[in-house]
C-alpha positions in Angstrom: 17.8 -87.6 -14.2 16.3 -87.3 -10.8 18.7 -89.9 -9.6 22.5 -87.3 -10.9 20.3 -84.5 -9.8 20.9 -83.1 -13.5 18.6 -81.7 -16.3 18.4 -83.1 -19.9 17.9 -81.0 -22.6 16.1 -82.8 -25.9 16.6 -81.9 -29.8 14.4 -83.3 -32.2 16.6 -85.0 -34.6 16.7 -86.6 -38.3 18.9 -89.6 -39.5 20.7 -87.9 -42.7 20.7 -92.0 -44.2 18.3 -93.1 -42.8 15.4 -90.0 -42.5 14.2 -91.5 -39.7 13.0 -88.8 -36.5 14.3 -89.2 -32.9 14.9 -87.5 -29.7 18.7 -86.4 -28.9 19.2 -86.2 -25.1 22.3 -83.8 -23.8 23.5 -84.2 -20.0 26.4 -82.8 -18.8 28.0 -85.6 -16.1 30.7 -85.6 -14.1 33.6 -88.8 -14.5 32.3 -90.0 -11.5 28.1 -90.3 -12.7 29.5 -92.1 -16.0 28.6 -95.4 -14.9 26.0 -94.7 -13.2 24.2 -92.6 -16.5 25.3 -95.7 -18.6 23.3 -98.4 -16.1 20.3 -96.2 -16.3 20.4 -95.5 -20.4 21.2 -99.1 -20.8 18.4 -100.2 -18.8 15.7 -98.0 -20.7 17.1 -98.4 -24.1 20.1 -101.4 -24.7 20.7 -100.1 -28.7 21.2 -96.4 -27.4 24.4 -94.5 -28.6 25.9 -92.4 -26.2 29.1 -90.1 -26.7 31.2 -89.1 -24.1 33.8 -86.1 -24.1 36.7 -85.4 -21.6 36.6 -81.9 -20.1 34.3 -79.7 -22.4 33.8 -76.1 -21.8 30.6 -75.3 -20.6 30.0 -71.4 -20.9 25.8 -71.3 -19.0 24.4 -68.0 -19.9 20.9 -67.4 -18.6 18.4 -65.5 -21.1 20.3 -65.5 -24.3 
């Protein structure tokens, strides 16, 4: 995420069909990095899901 100058934050994750284990990435973008984030997901990884939502709240509390 060097290139949108943002961090990632990663869950470990478990498919509730399918049981399977993966990594869940969370970036917080601007509309204006959208395409950019897509270009660079879909060149690492062309079956990854990403979901996008307008305007969340994001409350950043440091040490809780």
């Amino acid at each position: 995420m060097q290139i949108l100058h943002r961090g990632v934050t990663g869950y470990d994750a478990e498919g509730m069909y399918t049981r399977n284990y993966t990594k869940v990435l969370l970036v917080v973008i601007t509309r204006d990095q959208t395409s950019i984030l897509r270009q660079i997901v879909s060149s690492i990884d062309k079956k990854a899901f990403m979901y996008c939502k307008k305007r969340p709240v994001v409350i950043y509390y440091r040490g809780c």
